[in-house]
C-alpha positions as a Python dict, from the first residue, in 0.01 Angstrom:
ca = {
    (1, 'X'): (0, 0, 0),
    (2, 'X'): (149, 351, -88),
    (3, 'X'): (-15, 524, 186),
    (4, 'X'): (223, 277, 450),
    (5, 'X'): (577, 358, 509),
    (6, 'X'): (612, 150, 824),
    (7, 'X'): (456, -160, 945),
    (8, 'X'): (313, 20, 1236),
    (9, 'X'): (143, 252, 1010),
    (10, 'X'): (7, -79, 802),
    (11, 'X'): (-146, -250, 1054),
    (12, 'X'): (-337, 81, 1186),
    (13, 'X'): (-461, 103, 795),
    (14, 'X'): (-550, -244, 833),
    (15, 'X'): (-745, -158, 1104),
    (16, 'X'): (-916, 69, 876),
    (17, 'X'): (-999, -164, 580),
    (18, 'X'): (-1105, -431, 839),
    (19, 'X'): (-1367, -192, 976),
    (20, 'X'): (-1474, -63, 660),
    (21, 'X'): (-1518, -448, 544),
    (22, 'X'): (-1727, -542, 805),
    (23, 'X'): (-1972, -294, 736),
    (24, 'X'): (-2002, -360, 380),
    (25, 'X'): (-2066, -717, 471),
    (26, 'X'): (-2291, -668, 719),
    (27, 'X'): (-2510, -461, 482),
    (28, 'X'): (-2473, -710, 168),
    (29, 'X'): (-2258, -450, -42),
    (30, 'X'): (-1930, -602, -27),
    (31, 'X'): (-1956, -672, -412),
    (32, 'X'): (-1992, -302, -493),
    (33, 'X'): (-1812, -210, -239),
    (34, 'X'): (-1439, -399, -317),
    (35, 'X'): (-1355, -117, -549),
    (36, 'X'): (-1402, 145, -282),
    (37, 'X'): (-1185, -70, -62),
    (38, 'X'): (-926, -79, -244),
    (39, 'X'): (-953, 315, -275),
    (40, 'X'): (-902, 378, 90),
    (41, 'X'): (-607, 174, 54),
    (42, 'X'): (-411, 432, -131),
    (43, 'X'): (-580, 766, -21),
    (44, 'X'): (-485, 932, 244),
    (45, 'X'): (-626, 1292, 418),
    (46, 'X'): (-955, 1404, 288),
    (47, 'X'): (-965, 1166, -9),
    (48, 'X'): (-949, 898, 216),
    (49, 'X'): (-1226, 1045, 354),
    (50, 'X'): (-1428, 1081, 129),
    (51, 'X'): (-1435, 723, 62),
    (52, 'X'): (-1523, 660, 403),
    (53, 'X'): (-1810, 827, 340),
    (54, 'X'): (-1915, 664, 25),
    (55, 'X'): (-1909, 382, 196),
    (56, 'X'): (-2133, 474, 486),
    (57, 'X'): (-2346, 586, 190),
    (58, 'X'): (-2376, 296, 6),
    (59, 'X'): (-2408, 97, 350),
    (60, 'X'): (-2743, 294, 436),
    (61, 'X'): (-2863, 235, 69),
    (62, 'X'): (-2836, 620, 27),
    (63, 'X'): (-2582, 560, -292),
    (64, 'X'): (-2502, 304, -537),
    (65, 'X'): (-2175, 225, -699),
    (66, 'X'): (-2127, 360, -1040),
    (67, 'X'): (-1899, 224, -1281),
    (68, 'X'): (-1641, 463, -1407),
    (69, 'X'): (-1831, 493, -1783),
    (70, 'X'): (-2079, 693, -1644),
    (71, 'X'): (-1843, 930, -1496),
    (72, 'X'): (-1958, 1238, -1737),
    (73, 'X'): (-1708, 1570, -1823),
    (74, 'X'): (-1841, 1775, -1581),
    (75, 'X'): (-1769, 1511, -1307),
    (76, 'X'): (-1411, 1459, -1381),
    (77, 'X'): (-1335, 1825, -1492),
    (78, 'X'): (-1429, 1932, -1077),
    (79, 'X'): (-1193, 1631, -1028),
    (80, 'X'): (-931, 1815, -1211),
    (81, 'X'): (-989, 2139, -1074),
    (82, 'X'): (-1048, 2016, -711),
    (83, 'X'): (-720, 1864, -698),
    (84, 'X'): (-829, 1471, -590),
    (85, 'X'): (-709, 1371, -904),
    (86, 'X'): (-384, 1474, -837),
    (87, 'X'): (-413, 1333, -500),
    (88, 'X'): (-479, 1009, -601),
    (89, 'X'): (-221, 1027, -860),
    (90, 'X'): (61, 1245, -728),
    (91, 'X'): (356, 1074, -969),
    (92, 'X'): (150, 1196, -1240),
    (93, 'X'): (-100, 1481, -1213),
    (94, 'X'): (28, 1786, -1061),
    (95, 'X'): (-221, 2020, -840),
    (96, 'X'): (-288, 2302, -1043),
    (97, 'X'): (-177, 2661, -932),
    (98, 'X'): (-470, 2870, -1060),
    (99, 'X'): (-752, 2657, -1018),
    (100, 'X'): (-1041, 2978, -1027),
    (101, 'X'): (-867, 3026, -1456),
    (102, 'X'): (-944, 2646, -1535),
    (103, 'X'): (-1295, 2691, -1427),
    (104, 'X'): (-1352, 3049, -1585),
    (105, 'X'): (-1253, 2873, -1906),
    (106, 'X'): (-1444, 2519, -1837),
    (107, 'X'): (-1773, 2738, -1778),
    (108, 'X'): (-1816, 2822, -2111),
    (109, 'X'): (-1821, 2528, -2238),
    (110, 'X'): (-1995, 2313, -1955),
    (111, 'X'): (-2352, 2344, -2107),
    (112, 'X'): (-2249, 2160, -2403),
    (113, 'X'): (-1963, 1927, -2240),
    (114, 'X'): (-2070, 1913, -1900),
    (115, 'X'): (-2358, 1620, -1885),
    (116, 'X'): (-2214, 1419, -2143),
    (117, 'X'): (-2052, 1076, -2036),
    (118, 'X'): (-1675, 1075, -2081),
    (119, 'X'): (-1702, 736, -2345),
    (120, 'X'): (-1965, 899, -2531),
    (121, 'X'): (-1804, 1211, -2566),
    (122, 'X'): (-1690, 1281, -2949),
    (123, 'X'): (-1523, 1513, -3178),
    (124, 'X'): (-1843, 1693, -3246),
    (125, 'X'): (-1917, 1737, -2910),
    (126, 'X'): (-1577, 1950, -2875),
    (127, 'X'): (-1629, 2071, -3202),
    (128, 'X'): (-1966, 2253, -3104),
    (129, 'X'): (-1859, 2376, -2780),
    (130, 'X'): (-1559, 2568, -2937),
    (131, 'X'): (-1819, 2719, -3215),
    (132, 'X'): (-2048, 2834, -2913),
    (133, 'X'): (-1826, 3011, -2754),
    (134, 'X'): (-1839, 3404, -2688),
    (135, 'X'): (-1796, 3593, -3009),
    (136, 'X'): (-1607, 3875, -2817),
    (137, 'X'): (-1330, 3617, -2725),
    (138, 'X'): (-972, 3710, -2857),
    (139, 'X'): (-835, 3378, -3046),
    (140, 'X'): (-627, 3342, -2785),
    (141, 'X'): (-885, 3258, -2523),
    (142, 'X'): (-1034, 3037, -2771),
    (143, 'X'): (-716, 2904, -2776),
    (144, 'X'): (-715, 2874, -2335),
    (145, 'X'): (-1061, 2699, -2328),
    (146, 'X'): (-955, 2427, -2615),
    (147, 'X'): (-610, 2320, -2413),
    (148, 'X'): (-821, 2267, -2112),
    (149, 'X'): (-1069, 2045, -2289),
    (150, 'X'): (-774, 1880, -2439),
    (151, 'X'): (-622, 1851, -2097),
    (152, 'X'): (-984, 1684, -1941),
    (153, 'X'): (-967, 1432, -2198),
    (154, 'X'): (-587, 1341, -2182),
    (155, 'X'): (-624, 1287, -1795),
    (156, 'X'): (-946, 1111, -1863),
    (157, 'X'): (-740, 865, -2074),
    (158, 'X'): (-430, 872, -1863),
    (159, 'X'): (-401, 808, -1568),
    (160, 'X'): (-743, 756, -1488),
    (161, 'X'): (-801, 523, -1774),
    (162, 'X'): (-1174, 606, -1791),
    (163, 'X'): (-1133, 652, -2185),
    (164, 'X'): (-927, 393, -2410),
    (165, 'X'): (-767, 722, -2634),
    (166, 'X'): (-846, 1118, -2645),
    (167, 'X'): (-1125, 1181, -2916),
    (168, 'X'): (-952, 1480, -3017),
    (169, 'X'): (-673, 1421, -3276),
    (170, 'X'): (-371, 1558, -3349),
    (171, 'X'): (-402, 1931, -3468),
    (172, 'X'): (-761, 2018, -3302),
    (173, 'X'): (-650, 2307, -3105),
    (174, 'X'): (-681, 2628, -3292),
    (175, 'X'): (-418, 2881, -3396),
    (176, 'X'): (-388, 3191, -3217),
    (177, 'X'): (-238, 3459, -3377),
    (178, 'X'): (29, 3653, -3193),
    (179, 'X'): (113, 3890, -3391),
    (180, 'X'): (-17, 4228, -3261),
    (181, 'X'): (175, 4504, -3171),
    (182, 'X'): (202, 4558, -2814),
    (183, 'X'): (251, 4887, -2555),
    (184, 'X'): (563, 4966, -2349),
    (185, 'X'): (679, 5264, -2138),
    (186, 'X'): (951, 5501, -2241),
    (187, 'X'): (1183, 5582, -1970),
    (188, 'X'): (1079, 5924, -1914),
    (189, 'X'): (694, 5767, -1925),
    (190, 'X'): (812, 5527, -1633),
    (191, 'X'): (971, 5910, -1427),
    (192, 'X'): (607, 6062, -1465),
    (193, 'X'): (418, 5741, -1330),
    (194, 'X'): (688, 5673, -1036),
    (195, 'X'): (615, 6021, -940),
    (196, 'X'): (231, 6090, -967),
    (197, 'X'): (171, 6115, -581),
    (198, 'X'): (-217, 6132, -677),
    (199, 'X'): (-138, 5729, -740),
    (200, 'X'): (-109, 5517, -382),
    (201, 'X'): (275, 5422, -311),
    (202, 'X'): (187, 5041, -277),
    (203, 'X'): (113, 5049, -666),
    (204, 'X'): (382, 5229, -777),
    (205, 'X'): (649, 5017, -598),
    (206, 'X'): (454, 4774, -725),
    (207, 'X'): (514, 4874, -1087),
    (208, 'X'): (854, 5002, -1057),
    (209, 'X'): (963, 4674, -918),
    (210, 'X'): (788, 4479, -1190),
    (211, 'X'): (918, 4725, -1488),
    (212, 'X'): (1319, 4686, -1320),
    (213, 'X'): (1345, 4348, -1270),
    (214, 'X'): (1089, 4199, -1542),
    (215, 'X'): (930, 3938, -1317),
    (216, 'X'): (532, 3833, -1430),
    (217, 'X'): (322, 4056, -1223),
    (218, 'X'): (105, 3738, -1068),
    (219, 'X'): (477, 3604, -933),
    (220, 'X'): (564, 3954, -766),
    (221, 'X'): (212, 3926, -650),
    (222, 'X'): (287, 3580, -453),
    (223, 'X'): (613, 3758, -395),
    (224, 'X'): (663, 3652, 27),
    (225, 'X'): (875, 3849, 269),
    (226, 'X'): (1144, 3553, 277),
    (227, 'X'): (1189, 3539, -88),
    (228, 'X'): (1383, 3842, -53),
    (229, 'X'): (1712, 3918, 70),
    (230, 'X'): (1779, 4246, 75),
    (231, 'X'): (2126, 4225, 293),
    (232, 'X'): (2279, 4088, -5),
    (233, 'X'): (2043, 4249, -298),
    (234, 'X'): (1888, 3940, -404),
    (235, 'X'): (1534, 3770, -485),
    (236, 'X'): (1440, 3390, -498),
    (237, 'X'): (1159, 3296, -719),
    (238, 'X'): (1108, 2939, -643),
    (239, 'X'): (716, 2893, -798),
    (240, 'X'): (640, 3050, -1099),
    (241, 'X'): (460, 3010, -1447),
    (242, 'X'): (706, 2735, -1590),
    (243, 'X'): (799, 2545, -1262),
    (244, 'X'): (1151, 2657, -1356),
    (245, 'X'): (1300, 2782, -1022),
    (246, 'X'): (1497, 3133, -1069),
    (247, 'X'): (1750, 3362, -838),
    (248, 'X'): (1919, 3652, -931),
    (249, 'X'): (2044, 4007, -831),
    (250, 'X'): (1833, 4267, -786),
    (251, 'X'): (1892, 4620, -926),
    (252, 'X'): (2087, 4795, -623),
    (253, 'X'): (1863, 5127, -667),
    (254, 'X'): (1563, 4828, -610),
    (255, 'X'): (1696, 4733, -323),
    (256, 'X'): (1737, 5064, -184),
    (257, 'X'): (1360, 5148, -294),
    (258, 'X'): (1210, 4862, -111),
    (259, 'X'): (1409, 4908, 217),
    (260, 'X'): (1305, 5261, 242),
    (261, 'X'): (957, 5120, 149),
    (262, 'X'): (938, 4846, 413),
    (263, 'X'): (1063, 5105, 675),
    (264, 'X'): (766, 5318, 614),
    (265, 'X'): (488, 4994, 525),
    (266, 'X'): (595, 4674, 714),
    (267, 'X'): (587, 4378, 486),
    (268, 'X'): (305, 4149, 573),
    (269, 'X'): (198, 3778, 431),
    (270, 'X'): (290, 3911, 71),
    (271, 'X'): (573, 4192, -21),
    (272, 'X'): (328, 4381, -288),
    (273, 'X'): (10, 4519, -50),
    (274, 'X'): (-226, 4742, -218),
    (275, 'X'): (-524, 4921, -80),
    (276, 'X'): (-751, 4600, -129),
    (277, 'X'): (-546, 4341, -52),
    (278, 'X'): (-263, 4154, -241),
    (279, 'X'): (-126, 4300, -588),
    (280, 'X'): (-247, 4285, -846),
    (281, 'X'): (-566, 4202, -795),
    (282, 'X'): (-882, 4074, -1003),
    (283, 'X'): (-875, 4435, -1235),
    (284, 'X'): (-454, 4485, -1234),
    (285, 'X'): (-460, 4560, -1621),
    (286, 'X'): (-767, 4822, -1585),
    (287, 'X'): (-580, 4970, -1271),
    (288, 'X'): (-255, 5017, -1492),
    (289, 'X'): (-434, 5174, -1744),
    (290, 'X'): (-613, 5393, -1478),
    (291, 'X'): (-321, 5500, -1306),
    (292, 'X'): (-95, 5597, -1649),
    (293, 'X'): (-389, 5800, -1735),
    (294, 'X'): (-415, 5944, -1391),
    (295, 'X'): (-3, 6089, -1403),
    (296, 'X'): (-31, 6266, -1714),
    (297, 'X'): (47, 5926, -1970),
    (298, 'X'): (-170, 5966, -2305),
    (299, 'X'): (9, 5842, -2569),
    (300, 'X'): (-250, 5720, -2791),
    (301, 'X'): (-117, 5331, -2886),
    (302, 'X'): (-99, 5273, -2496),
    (303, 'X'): (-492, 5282, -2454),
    (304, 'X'): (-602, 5159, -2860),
    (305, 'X'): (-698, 4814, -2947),
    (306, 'X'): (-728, 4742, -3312),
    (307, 'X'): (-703, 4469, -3490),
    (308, 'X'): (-301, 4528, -3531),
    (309, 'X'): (-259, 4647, -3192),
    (310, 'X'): (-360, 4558, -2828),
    (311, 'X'): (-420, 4842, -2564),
    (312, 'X'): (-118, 4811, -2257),
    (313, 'X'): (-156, 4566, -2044),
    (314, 'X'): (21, 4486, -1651),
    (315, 'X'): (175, 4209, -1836),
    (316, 'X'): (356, 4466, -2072),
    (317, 'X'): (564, 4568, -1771),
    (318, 'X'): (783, 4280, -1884),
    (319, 'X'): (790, 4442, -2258),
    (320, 'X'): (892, 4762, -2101),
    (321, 'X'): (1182, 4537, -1931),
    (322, 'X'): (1298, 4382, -2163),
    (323, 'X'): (1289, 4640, -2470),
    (324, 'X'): (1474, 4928, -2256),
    (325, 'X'): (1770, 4666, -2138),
    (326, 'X'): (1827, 4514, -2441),
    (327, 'X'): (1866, 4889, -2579),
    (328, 'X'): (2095, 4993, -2311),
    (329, 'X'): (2328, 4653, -2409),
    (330, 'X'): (2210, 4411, -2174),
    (331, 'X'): (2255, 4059, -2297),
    (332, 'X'): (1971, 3786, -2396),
    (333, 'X'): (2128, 3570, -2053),
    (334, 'X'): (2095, 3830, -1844),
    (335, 'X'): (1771, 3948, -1940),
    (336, 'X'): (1611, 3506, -1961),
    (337, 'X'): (1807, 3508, -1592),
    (338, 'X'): (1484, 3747, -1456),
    (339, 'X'): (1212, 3724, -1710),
    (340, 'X'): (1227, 3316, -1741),
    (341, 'X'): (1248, 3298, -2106),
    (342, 'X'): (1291, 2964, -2222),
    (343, 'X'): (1460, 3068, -2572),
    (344, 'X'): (1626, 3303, -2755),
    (345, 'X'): (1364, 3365, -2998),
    (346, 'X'): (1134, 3489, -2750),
    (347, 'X'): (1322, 3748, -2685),
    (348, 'X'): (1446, 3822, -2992),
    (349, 'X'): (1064, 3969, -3083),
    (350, 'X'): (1134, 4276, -2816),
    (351, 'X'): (1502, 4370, -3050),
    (352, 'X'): (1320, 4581, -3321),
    (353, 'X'): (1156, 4781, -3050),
    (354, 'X'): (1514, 4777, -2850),
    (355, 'X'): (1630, 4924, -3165),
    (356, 'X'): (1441, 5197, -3191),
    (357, 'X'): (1446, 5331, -2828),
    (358, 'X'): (1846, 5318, -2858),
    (359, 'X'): (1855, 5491, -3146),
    (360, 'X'): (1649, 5767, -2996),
    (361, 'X'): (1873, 5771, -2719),
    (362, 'X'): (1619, 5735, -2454),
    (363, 'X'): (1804, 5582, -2154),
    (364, 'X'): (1755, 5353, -1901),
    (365, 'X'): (1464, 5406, -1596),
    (366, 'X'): (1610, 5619, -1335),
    (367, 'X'): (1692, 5495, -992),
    (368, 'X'): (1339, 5363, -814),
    (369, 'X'): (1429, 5489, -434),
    (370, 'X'): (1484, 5876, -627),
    (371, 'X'): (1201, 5792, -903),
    (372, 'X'): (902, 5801, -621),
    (373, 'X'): (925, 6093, -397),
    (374, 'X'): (864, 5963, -67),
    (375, 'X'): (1170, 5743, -110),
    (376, 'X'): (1395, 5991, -254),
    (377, 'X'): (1671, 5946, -35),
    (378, 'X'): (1533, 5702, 224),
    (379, 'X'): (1716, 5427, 80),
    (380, 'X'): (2088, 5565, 138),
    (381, 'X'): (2032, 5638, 513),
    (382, 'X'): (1864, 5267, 600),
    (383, 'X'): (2200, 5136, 421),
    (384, 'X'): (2326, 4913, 125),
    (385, 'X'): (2247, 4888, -224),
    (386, 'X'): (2546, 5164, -345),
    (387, 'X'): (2520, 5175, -686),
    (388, 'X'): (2886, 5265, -722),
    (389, 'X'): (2930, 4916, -640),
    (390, 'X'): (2655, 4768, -891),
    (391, 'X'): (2884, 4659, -1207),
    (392, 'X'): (2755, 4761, -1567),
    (393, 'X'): (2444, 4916, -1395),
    (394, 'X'): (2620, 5181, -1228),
    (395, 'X'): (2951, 5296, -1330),
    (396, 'X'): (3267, 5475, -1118),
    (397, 'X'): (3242, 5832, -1205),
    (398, 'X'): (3495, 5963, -1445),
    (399, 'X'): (3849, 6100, -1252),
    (400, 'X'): (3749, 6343, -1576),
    (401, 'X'): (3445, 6513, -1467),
    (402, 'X'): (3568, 6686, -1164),
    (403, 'X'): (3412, 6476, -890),
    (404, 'X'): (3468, 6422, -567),
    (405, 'X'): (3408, 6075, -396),
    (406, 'X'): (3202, 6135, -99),
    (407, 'X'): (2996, 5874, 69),
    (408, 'X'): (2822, 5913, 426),
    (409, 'X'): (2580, 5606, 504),
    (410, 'X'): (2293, 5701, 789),
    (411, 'X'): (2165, 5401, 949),
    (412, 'X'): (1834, 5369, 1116),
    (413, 'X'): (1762, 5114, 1425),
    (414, 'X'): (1606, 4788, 1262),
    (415, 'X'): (1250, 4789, 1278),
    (416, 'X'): (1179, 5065, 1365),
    (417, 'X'): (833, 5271, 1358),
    (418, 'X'): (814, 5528, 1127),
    (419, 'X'): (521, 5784, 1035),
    (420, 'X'): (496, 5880, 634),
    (421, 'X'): (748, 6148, 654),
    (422, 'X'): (1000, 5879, 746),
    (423, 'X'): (1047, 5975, 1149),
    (424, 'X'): (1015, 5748, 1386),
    (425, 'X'): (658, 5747, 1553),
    (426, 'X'): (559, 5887, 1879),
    (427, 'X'): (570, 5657, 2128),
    (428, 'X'): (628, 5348, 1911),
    (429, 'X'): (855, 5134, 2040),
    (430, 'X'): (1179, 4963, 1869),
    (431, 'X'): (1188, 4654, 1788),
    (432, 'X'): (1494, 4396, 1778),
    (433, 'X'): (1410, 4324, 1398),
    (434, 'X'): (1189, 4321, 1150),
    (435, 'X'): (1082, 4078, 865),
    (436, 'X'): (1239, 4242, 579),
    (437, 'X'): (1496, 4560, 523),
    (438, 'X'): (1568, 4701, 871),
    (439, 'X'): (1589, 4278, 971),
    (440, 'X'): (1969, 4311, 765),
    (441, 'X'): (2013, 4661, 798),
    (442, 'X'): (2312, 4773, 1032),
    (443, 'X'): (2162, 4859, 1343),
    (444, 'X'): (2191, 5196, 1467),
    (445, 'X'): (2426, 5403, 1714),
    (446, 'X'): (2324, 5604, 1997),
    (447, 'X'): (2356, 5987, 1836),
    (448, 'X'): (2449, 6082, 2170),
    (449, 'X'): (2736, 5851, 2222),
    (450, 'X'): (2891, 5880, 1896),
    (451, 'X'): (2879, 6226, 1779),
    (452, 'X'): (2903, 6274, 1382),
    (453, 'X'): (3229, 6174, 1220),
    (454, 'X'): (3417, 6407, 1028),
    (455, 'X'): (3453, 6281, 666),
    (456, 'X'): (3815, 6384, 462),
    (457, 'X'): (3661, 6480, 124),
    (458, 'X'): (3956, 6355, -86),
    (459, 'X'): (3950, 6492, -482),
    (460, 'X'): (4026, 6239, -685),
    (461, 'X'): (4087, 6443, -1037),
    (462, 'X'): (4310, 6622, -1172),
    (463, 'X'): (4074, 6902, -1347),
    (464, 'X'): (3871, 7172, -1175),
    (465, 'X'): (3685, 7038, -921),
    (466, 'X'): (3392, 7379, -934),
    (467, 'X'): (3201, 7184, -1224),
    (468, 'X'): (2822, 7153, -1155),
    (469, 'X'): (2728, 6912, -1387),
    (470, 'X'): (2643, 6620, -1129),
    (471, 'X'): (2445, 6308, -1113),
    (472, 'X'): (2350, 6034, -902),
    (473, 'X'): (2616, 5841, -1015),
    (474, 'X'): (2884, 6075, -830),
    (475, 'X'): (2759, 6043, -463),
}
């Protein structure tokens, strides 16, 4: 039995079965009732228990055994869904993630499908539930609702074995088109909508992190305090879309942005916490599009569909990734390391776009923690993340432009509470750590007990050192 490990834990299943037996015995059923037996044999948890109770059912003549060719679509789609198949068949079906998007695609189709017994089901059947579908659905959701038919049927033949083969051949899944054009930010675009203070902060970290680091905007969603480690600058992403776990270093001006964003909103259950609960939400596309309209974005392809081009999208955040780095030379490796990208070609559909924005001369997104306001400067005093030290994403300042290197790092105690205009709160007390940030920030000195240190500003060039041309680059 799979469900035993040990012979202790045998016999007390044995115990089970024996009990079990007895009743169907004593109430003539053990004939229909061997097939259930031999169920709660290899369940375990609430499919075990469910058993149980279709066996107290069939004991009190409430229920009758059904063989499996009457099991219809409906029935083994809420299987599916439900996750018991993949409970009785872990080494095969895997739970799914999103269970709510296969039933939003299985309801349109369930009026035709739904009562119809899996052996009967046919080609035409599929066939006419396709053809019924909504005639405001993009060929791509066509598309959705035709692999999870396709995906019923395949589990209904294997491993449940309730069909000899899948009535849908080869080929049967329609086309969808992919060829539309599709929105992106330009860098100064991304300035405007980091800054509009008429948006809530909790978004716009939100979409600052997602437009940086080119994650999908449901995995930054399910994004968890311990995923990040912001000590060191870096972000594990061990679920996500293709079951392909991925780690990699975040942007240092990222890091600094979500310290100074933690210090002022606490991380809870999930990083990303908007006004109604986790990011993005049921509407996050119609909020993006809300909230570029709301800071002053109104370039007209952003907010047209047509049939060449689709209207922005949250998703696009990953366009806007991916189309800015690859025009300010990052490399297809780097750029696969954070998005997931299985192949080259993939992202090789963003380099036309690339093209243009570097020939334009656009730039890269400025620094997040200076982007949005209320971090502007936050980040440097809770320590880390100095982009001097970043690599390719923040260069030395040139010995030729007259600069000084001057660095003074402000830390504040771990934890701490802090009102909006970053001070700590009346009364609040400190804690010993928190969950995120201030948890692997340095922890603070008594102001009183060491007075401020005075900092040797050494000039390291050779030229005038009056010029006024400065940038964040040089402190």
């Amino acid at each position: 039995m799979p469900t035993c490990r040990t012979e202790q834990e045998a016999n007390a299943r044995l115990e089970v079965l024996s009990d079990l037996a007895g009743r169907l015995l004593a109430a003539g059923q053990i004939v229909l009732g061997l097939p259930l037996l031999e169920r709660a044999a290899a369940r375990e948890g609430s499919a075990l228990r469910d058993v149980r109770l279709a066996i107290e059912q069939l004991c009190r003549g409430e229920a009758r055994a059904r063989a499996s060719g009457e099991t219809t679509f409906a029935e083994f789609a809420e299987l599916v869904v439900s996750g018991r198949l993949a409970e009785q068949y872990p080494l095969h079906v895997k739970a799914l993630r999103h269970p709510e998007q296969y039933r939003h695609k299985l309801n349109h189709v369930l009026r035709v499908l739904g009562p119809v017994p899996l052996p009967r089901l046919t080609l035409d059947h599929a066939d006419r539930a396709i053809s019924m579908l909504p005639g405001h659905l993009e060929d791509s959701s066509r598309q959705g609702v035709a692999k999870v038919i396709h995906r019923i049927l395949a589990l209904a033949t294997y491993p449940a074995r309730i069909i000899a083969s899948n009535p849908l051949p080869r080929g049967w899944i329609p086309k969808a088109e992919d060829n539309k054009a599709k929105g992106s930010l330009y860098p100064d675009e991304d300035s405007r909508l980091m800054a509009a203070v008429n948006i809530p902060l909790s978004y716009r970290i939100y979409y600052g992190f997602l437009i940086r680091e080119g994650m999908r905007a449901d995995e930054a969603g399910r994004l968890e305090p311990s995923d990040l480690d912001l000590e060191r600058g870096a972000v594990v992403l061990d679920e996500n879309k293709t079951d392909d776990p991925r780690a990699w270093a975040l942007s240092p001006d990222v890091v600094r942005a979500l310290r100074a964003y933690f210090a002022i909103c606490p991380p809870k259950e999930r990083v990303f916490i908007g006004p109604s609960g986790p990011l993005p939400g049921r509407s996050g596309a119609h909020n993006f599009r809300n909230h570029l309209r709301r800071a002053g974005i109104d370039r007209p392809e952003l907010f047209e569909t047509t049939q060449s081009r689709l209207n922005i999208r949250l998703h696009d955040t990953r366009a806007t990734f991916i189309t800015i780095k690859l025009a300010n030379g990052r490399t297809e490796t780097w750029i696969s390391d954070r998005t997931g990208h299985k192949s080259s070609r993939q992202i090789h559909h963003y380099k036309r776009a690339a093209r243009k924005v570097a020939e334009l001369g656009l730039g890269d997104f400025a620094p997040l923690d200076e982007a949005i306001p209320e971090l502007n400067g936050r980040g440097s005093r809770l320590g880390g993340g100095d982009p001097m030290s970043a690599g390719p994403e923040a260069s030395s300042p040139s010995p030729s432009n007259g600069a000084s290197l001057v660095r003074a790092l402000h830390h504040r105690a771990p934890g701490a509470v802090v009102d909006h205009a970053g001070q700590p709160a009346a009364g609040a007390p400190v804690a010993a750590g928190g969950p995120l940030g201030p948890r692997w920030a340095t922890p603070a000195s008594d102001p009183a007990a060491n007075p401020t240190e005075q900092i040797e500003i050494i000039d390291i060039s050779s030229a005038s050192a009056s010029s006024s041309q400065k940038s964040w680059r040089d402190f």
